[in-house]
C-alpha positions as a Python dict, from the first residue, in 0.01 Angstrom:
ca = {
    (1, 'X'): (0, 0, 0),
    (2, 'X'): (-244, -289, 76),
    (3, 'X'): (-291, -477, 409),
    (4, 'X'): (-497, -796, 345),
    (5, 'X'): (-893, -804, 467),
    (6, 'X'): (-998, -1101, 685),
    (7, 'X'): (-1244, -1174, 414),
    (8, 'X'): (-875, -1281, 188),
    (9, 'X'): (-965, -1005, -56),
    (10, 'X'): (-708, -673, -30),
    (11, 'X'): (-853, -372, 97),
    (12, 'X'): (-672, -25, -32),
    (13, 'X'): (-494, 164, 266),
    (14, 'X'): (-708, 442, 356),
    (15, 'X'): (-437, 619, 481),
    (16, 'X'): (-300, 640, 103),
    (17, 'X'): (-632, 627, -93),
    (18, 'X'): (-608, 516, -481),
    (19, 'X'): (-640, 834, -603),
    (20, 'X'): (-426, 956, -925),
    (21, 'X'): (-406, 1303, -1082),
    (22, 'X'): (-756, 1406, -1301),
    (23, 'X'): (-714, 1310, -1672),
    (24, 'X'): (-951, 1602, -1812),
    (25, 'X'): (-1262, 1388, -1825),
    (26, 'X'): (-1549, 1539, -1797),
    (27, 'X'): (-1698, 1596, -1437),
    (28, 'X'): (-1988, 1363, -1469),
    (29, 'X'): (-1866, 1074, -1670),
    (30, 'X'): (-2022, 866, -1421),
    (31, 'X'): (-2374, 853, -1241),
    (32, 'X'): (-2201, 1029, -935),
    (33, 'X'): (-2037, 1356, -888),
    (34, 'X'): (-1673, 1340, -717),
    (35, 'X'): (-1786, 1435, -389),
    (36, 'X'): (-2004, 1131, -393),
    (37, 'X'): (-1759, 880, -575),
    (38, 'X'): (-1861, 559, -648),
    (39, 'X'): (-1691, 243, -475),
    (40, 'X'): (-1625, -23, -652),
    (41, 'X'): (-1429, -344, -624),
    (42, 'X'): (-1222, -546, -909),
    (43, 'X'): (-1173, -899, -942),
    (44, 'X'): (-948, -1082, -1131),
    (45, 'X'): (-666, -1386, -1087),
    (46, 'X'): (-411, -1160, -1268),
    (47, 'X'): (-260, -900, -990),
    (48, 'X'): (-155, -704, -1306),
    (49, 'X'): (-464, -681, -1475),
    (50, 'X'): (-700, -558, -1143),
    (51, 'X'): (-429, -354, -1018),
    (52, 'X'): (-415, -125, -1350),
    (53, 'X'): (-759, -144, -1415),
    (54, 'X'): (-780, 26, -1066),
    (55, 'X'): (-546, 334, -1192),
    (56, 'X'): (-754, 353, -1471),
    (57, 'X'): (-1034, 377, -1311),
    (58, 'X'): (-957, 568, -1007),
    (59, 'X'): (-817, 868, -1288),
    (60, 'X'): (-1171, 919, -1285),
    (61, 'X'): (-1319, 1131, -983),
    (62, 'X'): (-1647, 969, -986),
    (63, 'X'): (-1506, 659, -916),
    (64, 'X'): (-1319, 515, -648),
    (65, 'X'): (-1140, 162, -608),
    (66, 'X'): (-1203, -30, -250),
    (67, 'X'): (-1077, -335, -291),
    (68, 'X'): (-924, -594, -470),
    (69, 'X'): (-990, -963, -534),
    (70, 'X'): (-788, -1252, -642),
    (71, 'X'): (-1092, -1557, -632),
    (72, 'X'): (-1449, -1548, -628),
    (73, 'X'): (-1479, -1628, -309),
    (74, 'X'): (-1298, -1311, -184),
    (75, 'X'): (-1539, -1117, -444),
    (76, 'X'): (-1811, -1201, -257),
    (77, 'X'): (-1689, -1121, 68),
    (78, 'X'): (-1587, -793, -26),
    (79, 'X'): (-1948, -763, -171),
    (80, 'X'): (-2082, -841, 144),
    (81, 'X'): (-1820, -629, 388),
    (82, 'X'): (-1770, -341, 215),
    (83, 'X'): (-2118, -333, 19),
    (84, 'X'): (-1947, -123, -340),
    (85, 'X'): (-2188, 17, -573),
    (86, 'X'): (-2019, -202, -893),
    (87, 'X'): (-1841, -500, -898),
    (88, 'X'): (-1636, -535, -1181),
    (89, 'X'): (-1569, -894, -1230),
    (90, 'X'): (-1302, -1081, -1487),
    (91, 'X'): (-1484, -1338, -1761),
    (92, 'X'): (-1211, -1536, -1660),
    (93, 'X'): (-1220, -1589, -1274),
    (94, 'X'): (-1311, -1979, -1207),
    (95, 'X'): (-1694, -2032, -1084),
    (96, 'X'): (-1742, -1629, -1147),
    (97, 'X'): (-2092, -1682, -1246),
    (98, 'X'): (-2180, -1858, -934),
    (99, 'X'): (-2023, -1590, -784),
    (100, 'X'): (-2264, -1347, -932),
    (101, 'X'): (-2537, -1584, -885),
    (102, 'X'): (-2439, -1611, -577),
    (103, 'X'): (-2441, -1167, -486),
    (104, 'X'): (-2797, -1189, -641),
    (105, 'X'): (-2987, -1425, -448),
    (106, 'X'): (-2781, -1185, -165),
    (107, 'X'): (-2989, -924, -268),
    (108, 'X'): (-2651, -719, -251),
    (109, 'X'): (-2729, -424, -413),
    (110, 'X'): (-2414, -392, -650),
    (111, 'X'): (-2423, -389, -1023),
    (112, 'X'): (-2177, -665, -1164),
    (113, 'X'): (-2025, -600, -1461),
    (114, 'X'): (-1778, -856, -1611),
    (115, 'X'): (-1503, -801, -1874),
    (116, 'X'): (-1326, -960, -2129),
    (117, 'X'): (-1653, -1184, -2228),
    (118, 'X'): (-1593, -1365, -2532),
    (119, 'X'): (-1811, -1195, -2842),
    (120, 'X'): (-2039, -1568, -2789),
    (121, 'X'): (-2413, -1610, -2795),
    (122, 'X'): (-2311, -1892, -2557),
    (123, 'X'): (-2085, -1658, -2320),
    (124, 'X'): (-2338, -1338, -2318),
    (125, 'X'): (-2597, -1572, -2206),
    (126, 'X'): (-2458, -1715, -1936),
    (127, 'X'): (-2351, -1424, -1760),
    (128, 'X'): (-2673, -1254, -1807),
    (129, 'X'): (-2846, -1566, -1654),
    (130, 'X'): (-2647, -1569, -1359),
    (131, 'X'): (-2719, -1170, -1289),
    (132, 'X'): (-2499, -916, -1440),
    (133, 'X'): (-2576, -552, -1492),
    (134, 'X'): (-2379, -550, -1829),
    (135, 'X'): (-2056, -690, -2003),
    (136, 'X'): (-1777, -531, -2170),
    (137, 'X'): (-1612, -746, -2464),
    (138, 'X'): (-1260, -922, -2474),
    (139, 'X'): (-1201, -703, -2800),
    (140, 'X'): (-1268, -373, -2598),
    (141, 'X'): (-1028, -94, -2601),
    (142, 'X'): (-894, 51, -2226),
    (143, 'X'): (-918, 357, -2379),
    (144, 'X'): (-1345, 262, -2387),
    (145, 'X'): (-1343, 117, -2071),
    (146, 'X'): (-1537, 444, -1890),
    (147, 'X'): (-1756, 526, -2187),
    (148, 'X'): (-1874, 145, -2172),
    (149, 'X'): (-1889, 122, -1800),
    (150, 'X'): (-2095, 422, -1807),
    (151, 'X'): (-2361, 336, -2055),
    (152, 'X'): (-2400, 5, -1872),
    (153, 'X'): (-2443, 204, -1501),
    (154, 'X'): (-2730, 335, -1706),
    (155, 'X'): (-2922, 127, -1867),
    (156, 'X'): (-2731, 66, -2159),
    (157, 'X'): (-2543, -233, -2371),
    (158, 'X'): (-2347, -185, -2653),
    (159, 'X'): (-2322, -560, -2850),
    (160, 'X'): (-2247, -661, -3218),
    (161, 'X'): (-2481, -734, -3434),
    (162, 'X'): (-2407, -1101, -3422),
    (163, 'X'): (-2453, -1130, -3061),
    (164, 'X'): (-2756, -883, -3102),
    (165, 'X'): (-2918, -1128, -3386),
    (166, 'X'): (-2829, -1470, -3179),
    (167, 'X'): (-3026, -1322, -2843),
    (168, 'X'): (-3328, -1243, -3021),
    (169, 'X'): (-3276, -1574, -3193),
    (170, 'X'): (-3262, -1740, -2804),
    (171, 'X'): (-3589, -1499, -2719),
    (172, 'X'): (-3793, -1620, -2960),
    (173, 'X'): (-3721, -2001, -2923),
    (174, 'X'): (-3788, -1958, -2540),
    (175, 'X'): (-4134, -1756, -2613),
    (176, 'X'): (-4209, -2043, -2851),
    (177, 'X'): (-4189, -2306, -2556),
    (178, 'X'): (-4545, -2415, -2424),
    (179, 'X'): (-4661, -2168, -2112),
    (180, 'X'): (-4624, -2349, -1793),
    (181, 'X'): (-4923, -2347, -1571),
    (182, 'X'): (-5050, -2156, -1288),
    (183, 'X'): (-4954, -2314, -972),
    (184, 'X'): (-5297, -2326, -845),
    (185, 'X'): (-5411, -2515, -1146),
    (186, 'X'): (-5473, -2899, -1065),
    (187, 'X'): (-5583, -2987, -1394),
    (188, 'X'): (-5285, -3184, -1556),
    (189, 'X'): (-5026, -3131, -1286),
    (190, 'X'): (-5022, -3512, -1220),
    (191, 'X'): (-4939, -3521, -1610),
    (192, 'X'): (-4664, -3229, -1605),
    (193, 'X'): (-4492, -3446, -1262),
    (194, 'X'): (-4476, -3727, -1450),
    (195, 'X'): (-4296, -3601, -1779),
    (196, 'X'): (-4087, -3434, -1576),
    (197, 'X'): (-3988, -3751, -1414),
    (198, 'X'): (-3966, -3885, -1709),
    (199, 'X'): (-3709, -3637, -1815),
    (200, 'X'): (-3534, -3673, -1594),
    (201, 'X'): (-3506, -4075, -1589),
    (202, 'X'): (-3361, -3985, -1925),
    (203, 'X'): (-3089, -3833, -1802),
    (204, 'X'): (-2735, -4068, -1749),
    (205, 'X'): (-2541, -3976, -1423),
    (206, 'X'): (-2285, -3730, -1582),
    (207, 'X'): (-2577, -3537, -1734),
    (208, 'X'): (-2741, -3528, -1386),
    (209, 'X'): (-2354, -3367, -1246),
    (210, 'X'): (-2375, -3138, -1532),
    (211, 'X'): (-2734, -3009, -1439),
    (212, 'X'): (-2615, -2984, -1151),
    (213, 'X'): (-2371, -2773, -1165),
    (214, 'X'): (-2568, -2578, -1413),
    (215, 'X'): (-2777, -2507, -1149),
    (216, 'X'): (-2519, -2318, -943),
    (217, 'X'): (-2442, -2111, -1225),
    (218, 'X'): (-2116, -2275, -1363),
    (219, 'X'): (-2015, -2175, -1668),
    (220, 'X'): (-1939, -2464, -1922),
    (221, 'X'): (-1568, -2342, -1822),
    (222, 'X'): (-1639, -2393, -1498),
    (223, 'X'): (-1776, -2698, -1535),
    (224, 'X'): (-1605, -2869, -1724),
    (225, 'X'): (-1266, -2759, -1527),
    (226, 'X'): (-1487, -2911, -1248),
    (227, 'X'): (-1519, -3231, -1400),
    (228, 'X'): (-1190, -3247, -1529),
    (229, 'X'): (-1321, -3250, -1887),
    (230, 'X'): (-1275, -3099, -2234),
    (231, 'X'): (-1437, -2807, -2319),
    (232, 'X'): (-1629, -2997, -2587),
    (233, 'X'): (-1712, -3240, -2400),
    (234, 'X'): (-1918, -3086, -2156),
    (235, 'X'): (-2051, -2854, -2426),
    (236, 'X'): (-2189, -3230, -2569),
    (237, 'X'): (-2335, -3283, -2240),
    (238, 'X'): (-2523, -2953, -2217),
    (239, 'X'): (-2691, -2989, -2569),
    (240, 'X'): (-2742, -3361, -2480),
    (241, 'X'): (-2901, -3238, -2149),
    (242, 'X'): (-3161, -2971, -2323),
    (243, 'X'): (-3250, -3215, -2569),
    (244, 'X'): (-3346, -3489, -2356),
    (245, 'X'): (-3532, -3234, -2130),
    (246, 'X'): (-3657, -3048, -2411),
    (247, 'X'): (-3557, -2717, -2295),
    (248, 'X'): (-3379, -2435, -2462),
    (249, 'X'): (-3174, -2235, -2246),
    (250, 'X'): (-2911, -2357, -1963),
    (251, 'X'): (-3162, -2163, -1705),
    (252, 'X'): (-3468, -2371, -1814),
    (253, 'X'): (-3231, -2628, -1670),
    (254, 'X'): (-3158, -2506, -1377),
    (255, 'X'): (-3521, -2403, -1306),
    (256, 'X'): (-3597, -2782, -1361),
    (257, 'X'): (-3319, -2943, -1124),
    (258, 'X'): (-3470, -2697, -834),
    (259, 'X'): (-3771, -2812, -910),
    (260, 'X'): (-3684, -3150, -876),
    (261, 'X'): (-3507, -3089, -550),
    (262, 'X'): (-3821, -2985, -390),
}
């Protein structure tokens, strides 16, 4: 049974604990032991999909499920009340990577791992910008869910080759960009201001929303549910937006609209 936390996320009755039979898995599966278990809260729109991820999980001694969320918003709170050691987040939850963002610049110390991510340079990227410990793919197996979980809690990430081949690809273009300089270097700072302006003055209104909202970590999901645009359409206005500010990566965008703010 569930009774409903003031922070709108659902808290598991500790007088009936989520706690199902052992499933012979080995005793340390998990970077805990089950006298230690680790807490964890799931988050997803679908009550059927967090709900029997938590049996899943909770078959597992080392682990144990704390709460639920339906909306990023209650994944945060729960972050913040009931501090879990893993927050296991679905790809598909709206503004989910501000959400992470969001636990991050918290300082909360819970690794985030998000499912069901789309096998996408695109995708992988923007997750990992926003903060994530790890990802497990849309294409994943339930029966793979611990083994995957587990090599992420340490250190690990399995990826395909193609996603593998397209962040090196990403790593390299962004180590080819010009260094920026030290801040206490005067010499050419008056220059750099005024290309950035000039970047920016570049930029049509839309393009400045999109940055925007880049900068919040919105996902071009998000976003463009947001805007109440196609999917294309605001992928158009994030190409449009690194071009004209000759960046690379969605974060060198961000980095720039703080800047600006300042």
């Amino acid at each position: 049974m569930h009774s409903e936390a003031e922070s709108d996320g659902w808290l598991l009755d500790k007088r009936s604990p989520m706690k199902l039979a052992p499933n012979n898995l080995a005793p340390n599966n998990l970077a805990s032991t089950s006298l230690n278990p680790l807490s964890l809260v799931i988050a997803s729109e679908v009550r059927f999909v967090r709900e029997s991820l938590g049996q899943v999980l909770a078959r597992d001694g080392n682990l144990c499920v704390v709460g639920y969320a339906e909306a990023a918003r209650q994944a945060i709170a729960l972050c913040r009340e009931l501090r879990p050691r893993i927050a296991l987040i679905d790809a598909a939850v709206r503004e989910g990577a501000a959400a992470v963002r969001q636990l991050r610049d918290d300082g909360a110390d819970v690794k985030v791992v998000v499912f069901a991510v789309g096998e996408n340079v695109e995708s992988v990227l923007d997750w990992a910008e926003a903060g994530i410990a790890g990802y497990i793919p849309s294409d994943a197996a339930l029966d793979d869910l611990l083994r995957l979980l587990n090599d992420i809690l340490n250190g690990r990430q399995a990826c395909s080759s193609a996603i593998s081949a397209g962040l090196l690809r990403r790593i390299g273009s962004a180590a080819a960009l010009p260094a920026a300089r030290p801040q206490g270097s005067n010499q050419g700072s008056n220059q750099g201001s005024n290309q950035a302006a000039n970047h920016g003055s570049k930029l049509t209104p839309r393009e400045r929303e999109i940055v925007d909202l880049i900068a919040v970590g919105l996902s071009n999901k998000e976003i463009a549910r947001r805007l109440n645009i196609g999917l294309a359409t605001t992928k158009s206005h994030v190409h449009s937006v690194l071009n004209k500010l000759s960046l690379q990566r969605r974060g060198q965008a961000a980095n720039w609209n703080r800047l600006q703010d300042r």
